[in-house]
C-alpha positions as a Markdown table, in Angstrom:
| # | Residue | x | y | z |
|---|---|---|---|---|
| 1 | Unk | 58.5 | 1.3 | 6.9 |
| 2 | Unk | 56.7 | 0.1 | 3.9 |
| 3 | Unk | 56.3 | -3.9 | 2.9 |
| 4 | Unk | 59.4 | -4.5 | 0.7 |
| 5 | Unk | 56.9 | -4.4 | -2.8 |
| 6 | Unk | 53.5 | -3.2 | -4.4 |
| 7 | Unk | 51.9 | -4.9 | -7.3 |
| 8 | Unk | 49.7 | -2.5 | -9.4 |
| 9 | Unk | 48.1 | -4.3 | -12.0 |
| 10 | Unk | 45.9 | -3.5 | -15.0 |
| 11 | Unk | 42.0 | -2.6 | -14.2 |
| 12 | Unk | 40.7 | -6.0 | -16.4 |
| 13 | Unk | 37.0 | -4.4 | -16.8 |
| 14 | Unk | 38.1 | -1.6 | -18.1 |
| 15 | Unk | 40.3 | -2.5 | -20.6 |
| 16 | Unk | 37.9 | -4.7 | -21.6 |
| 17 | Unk | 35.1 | -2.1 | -22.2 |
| 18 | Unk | 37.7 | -0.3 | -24.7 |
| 19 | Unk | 37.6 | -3.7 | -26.4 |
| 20 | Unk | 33.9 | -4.0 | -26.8 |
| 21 | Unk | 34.1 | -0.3 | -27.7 |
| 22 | Unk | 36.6 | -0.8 | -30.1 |
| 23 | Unk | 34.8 | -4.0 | -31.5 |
| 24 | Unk | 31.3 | -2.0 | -32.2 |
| 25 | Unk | 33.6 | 0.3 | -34.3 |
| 26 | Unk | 34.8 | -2.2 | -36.2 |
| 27 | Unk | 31.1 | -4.0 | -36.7 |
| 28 | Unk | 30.5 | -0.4 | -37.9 |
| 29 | Unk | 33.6 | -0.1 | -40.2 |
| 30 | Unk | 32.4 | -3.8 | -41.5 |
| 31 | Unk | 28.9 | -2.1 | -42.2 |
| 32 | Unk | 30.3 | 0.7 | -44.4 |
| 33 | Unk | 32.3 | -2.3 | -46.4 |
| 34 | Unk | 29.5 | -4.5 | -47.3 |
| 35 | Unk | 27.2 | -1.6 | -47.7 |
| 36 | Unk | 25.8 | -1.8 | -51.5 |
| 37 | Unk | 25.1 | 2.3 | -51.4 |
| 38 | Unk | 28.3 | 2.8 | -49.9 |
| 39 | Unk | 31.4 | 4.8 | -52.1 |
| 40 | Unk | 34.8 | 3.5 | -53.0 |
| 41 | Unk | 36.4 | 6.3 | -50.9 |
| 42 | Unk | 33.6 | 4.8 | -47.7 |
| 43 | Unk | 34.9 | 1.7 | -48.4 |
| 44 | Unk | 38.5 | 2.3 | -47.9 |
| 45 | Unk | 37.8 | 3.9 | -44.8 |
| 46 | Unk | 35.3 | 1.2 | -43.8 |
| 47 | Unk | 38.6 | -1.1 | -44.1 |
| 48 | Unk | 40.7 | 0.9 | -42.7 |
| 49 | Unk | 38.3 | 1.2 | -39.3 |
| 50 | Unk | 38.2 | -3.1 | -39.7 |
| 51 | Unk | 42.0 | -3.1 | -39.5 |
| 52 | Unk | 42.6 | -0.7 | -36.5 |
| 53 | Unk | 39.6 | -1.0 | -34.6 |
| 54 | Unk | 39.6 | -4.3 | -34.9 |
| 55 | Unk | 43.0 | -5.1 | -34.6 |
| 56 | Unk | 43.3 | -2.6 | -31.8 |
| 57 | Unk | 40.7 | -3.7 | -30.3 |
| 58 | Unk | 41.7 | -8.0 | -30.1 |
| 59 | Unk | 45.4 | -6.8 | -29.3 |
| 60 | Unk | 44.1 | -4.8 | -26.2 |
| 61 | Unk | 41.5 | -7.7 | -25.3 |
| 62 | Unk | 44.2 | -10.3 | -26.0 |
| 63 | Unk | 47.3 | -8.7 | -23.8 |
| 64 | Unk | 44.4 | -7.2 | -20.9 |
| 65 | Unk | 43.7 | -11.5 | -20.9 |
| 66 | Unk | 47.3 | -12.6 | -20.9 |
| 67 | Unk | 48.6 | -10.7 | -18.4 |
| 68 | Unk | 45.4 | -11.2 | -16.0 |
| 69 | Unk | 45.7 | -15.0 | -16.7 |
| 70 | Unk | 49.9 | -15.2 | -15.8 |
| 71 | Unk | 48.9 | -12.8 | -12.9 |
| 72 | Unk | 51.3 | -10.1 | -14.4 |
| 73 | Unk | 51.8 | -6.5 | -12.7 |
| 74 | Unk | 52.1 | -3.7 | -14.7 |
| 75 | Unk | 54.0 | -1.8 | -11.7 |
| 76 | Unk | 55.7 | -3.2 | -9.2 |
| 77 | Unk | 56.7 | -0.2 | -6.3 |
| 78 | Unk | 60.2 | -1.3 | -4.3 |
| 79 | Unk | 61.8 | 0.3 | -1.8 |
| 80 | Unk | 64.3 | 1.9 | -4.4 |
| 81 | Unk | 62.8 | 1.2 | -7.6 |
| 82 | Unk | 59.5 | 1.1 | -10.1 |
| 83 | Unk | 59.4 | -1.3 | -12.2 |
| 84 | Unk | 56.9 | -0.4 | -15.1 |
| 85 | Unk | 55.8 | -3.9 | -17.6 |
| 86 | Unk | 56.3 | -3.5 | -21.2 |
| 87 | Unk | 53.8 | -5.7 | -22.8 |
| 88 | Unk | 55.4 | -6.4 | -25.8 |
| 89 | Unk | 58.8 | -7.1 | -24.8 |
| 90 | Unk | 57.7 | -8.8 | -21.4 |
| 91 | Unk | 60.1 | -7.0 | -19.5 |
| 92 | Unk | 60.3 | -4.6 | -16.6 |
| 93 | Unk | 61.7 | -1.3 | -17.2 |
| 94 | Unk | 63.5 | -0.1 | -14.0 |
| 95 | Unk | 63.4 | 3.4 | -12.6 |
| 96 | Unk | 65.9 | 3.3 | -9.8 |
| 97 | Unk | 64.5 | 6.0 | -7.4 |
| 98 | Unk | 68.0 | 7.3 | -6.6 |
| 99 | Unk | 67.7 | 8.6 | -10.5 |
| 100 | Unk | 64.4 | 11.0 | -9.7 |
| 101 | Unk | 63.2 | 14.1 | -8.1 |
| 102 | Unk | 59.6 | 13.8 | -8.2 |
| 103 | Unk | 56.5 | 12.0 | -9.9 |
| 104 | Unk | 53.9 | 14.1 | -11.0 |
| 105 | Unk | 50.4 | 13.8 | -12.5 |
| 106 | Unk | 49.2 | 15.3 | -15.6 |
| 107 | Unk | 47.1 | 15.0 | -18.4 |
| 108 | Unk | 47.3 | 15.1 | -21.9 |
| 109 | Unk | 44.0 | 15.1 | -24.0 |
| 110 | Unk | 42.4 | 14.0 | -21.1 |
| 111 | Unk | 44.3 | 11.0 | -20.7 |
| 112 | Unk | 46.1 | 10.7 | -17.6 |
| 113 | Unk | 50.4 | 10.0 | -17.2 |
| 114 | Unk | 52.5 | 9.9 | -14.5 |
| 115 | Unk | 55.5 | 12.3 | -15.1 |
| 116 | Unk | 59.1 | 11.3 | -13.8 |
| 117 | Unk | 61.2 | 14.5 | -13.3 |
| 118 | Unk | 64.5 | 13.3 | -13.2 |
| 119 | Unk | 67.8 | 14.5 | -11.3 |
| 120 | Unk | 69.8 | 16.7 | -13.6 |
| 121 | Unk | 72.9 | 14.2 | -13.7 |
| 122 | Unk | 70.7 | 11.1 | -14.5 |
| 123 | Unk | 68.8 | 12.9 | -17.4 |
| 124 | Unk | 71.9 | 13.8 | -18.6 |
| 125 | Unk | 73.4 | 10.3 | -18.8 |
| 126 | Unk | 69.8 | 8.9 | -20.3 |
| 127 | Unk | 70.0 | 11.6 | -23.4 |
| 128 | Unk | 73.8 | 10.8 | -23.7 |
| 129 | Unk | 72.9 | 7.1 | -24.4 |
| 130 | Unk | 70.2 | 7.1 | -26.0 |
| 131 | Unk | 69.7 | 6.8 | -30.0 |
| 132 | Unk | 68.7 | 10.3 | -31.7 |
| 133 | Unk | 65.1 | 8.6 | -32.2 |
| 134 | Unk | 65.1 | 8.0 | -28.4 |
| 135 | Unk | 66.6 | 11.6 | -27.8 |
| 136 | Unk | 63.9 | 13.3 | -30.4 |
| 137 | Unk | 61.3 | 11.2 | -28.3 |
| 138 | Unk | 62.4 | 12.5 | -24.9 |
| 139 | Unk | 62.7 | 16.2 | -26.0 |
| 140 | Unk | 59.1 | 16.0 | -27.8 |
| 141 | Unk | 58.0 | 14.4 | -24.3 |
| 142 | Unk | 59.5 | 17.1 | -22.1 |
| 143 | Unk | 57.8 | 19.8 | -24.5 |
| 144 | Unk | 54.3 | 17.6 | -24.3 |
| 145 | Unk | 54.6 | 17.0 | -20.1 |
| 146 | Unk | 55.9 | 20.4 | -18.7 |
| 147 | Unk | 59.5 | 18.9 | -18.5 |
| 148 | Unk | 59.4 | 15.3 | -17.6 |
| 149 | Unk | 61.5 | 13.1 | -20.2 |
| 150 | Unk | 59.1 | 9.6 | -19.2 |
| 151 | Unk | 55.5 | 9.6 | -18.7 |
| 152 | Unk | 53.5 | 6.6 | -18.1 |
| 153 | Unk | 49.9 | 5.7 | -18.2 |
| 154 | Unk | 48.1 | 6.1 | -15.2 |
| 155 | Unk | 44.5 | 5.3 | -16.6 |
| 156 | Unk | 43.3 | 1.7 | -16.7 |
| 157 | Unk | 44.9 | 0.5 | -13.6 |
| 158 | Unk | 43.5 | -0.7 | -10.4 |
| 159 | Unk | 44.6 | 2.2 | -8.5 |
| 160 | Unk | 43.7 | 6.0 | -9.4 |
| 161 | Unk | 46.3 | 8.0 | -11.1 |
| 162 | Unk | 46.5 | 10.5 | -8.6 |
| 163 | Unk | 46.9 | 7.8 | -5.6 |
| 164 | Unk | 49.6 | 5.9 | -7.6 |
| 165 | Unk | 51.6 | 9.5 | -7.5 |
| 166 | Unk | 51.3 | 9.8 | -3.9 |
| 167 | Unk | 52.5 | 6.3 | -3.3 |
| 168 | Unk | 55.6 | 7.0 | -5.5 |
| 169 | Unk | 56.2 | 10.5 | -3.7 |
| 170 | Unk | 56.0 | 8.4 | -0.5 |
| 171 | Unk | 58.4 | 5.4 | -1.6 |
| 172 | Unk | 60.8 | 8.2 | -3.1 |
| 173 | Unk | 60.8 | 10.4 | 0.1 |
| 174 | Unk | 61.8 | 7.6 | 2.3 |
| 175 | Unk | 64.4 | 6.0 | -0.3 |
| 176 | Unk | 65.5 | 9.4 | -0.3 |
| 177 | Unk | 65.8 | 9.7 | 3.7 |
| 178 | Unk | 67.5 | 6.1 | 3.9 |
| 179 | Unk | 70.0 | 7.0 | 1.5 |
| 180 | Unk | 70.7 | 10.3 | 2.7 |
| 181 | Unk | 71.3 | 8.4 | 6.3 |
């Protein structure tokens, strides 16, 4: 049997890289601003690069620190569950293994997710709750994924995508066998 959790959290280096990344853009953007030779059209792009590089780019740096301060998790693995941190709420969204058949890897623009296929009757009752945003969402996800309705990030984490997805295939085989019992 497994211990009763895992704790995956956020790879701090790495998210910090795509902030330094995301800063040089915006030192960049600035450039293209306070250019003299520069064009009104550059210079509304040069702004626009300021605001979301570098807004991106101190939101990322600022919720990578926070959560790596408060020693946050960004999955936590249970015997019968996942829970998966939302940043901005700071919550836990729960994936009761009973509710899946499988987790899958794949990528999308080479960025890589972590696919939940869910059971037929607990997709079902997700869609029929949800708001027709949520539902739009969902179907544009399944389209996008090959059929899952949730992805979630699997780059930037201590562990490897595809290692995470073996460990949920194990923890959902054996909730699968205990329940089954």
């Amino acid at each position: 049997m497994h211990e009763s959790e895992i704790k995956i959290y956020q790879s701090v280096w790495k998210h910090m890289l795509v902030a330094i990344a995301c800063l040089g853009c915006a030192i960049g953007a600035w450039l293209m601003v306070t250019s003299t030779g520069s064009s009104g059209p550059a210079k509304v792009a040069g702004c626009v690069g300021v605001i979301f590089f570098g807004g991106g780019g101190l939101l990322n740096a600022i919720t990578t620190l926070y959560n790596w301060m408060r020693h946050i998790p960004f999955f936590i693995i249970y015997e019968n569950r996942v829970e998966i941190y939302q940043p901005f709420k700071l919550t836990y969204h729960t994936i009761p293994l009973a509710d899946v058949k499988r987790f899958r890897l794949i990528t999308i623009n080479s960025v890589k997710f972590i696919a939940v296929d869910y059971t037929t009757a607990s997709l079902t009752h997700k869609l029929a709750k949800a708001s027709g945003l949520k539902q739009r969402m969902m179907a544009f996800n399944v389209e996008a994924s090959g059929g899952a309705a949730e992805n979630f990030l699997a780059d930037g984490l201590a562990m490897k995508g595809q290692e995470l997805c073996n460990l949920l295939n194990s923890r959902l085989k054996d909730n699968n066998r205990i329940t089954t019992k």
